[in-house]
C-alpha positions in Angstrom: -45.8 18.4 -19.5 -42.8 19.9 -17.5 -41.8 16.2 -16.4 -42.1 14.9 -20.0 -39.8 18.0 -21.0 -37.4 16.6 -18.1 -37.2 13.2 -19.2 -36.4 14.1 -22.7 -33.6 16.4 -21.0 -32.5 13.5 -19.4 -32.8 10.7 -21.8 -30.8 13.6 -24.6 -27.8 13.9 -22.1 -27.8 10.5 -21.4 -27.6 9.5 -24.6 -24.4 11.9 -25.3 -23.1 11.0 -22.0 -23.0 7.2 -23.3 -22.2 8.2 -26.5 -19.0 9.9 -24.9 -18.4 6.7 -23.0 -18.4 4.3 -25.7 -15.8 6.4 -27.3 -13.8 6.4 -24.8 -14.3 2.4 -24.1 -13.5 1.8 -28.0 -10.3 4.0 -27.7 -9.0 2.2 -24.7 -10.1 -1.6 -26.0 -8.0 -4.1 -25.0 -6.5 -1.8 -21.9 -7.0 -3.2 -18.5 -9.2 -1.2 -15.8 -6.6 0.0 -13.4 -6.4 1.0 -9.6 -8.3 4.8 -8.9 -4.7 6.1 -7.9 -3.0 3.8 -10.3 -5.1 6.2 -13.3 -3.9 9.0 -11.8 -0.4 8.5 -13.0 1.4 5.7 -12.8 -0.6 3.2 -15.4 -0.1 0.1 -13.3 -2.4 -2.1 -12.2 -1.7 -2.2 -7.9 -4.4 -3.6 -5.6 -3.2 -3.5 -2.3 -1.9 -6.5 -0.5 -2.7 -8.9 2.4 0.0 -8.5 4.0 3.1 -5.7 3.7 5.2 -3.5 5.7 6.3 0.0 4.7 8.1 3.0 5.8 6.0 6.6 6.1 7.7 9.9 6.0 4.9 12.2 7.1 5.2 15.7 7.5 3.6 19.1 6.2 1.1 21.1 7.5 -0.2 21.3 11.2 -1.7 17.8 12.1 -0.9 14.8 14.7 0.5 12.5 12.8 3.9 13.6 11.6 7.2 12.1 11.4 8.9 8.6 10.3 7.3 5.4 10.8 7.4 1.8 10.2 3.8 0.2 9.6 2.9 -3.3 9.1 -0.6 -4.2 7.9 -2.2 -7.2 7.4 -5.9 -7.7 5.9 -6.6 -3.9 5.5 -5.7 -3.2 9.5 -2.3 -1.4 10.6 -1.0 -4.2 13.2 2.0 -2.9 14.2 3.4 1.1 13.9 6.5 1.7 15.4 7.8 5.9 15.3 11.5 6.1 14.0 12.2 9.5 15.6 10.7 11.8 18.4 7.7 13.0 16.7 6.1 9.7 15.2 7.0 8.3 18.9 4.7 10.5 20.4 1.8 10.1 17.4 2.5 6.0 17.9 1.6 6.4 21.7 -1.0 8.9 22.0 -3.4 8.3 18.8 -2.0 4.6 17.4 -5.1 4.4 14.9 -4.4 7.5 13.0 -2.0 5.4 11.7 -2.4 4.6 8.2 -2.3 1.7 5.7 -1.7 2.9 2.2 -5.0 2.1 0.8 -5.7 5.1 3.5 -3.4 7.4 2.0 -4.9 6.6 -1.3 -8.5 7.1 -0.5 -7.1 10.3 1.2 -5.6 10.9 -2.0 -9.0 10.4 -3.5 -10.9 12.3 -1.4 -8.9 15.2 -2.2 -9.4 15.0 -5.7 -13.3 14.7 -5.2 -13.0 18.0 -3.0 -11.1 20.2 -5.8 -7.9 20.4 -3.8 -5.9 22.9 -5.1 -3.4 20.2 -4.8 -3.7 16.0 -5.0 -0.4 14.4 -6.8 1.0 11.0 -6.4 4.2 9.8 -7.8 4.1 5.7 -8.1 7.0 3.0 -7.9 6.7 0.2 -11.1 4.3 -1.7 -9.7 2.1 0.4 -8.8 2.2 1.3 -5.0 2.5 5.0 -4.2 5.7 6.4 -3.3 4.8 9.8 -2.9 1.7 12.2 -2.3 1.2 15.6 -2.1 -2.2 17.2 -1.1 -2.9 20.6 0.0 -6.7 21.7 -0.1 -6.1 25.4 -0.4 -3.4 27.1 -1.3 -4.4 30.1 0.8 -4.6 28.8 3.6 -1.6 28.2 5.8 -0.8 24.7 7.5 -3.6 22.0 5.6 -0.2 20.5 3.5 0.1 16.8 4.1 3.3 15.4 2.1 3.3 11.4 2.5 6.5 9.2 0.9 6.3 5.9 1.1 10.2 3.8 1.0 10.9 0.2 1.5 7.7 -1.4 0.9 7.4 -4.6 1.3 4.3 -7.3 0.5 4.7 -10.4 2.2 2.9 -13.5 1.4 
């Protein structure tokens, strides 16, 4: 009897949980289903590309791979990182795969949401491809900051 009692537990909050969803499905009719990141705030529809090159600005927080760098990826895989200044020089030649492309930074982004960060913000450009993110896990503790901006993207066909 306990498992029967169970299953109508289950089947009740099911049935609000998809009762909730259709809602939410009828209010947003007609809406296209956009990028995880791109719901987090910028609306637009961004799937990462082939092929691009961009510049990172990483810094925050104590971790290896800080500094200014210029990444070119090509079918998901960073193929080329070069550092712009002393400290992503040093990252670049002693740990070249920490590299990362920006679907990286996004499922970084991501992950931080799933784990409650205290903080987990993105700022996007108009077509969709993030220009800035802000994570910090906990705001108690001292030196888990990551701050990412993203300039002169660039998809290439």
């Amino acid at each position: 009897m306990t498992s029967l009692r169970r299953t109508a537990r289950t089947g009740i909050a099911a049935a609000l949980l998809a009762g909730a969803l259709m809602t939410v499905t009828a209010a947003c009719a007609g809406e296209a289903s956009p990028h995880p990141a791109a719901r987090a705030g910028s609306g637009a529809d961004w799937r990462e590309p082939a092929a691009y090159s961009y510049t990172l600005e990483s810094s925050e927080g104590e971790r290896s791979l800080l500094g200014r760098f210029r990444v070119t990826v090509r079918d998901g895989e960073v193929t080329a990182a070069s550092g712009l200044d002393d400290s992503a020089r040093r990252a670049v030649e002693r740990l070249p795969d920490e590299v990362p492309t920006l679907g990286e930074l996004l499922r970084e982004l991501e992950q931080a949401r799933k784990e409650n960060a205290d903080t987990a913000e993105a700022e996007f450009a108009a077509d969709g491809h993030p220009v800035r993110i802000s994570l910090d896990w906990d705001a108690n503790a001292l030196d888990d900051e990551a701050l990412y901006v993203i300039s002169d993207y660039e998809p290439r066909g």
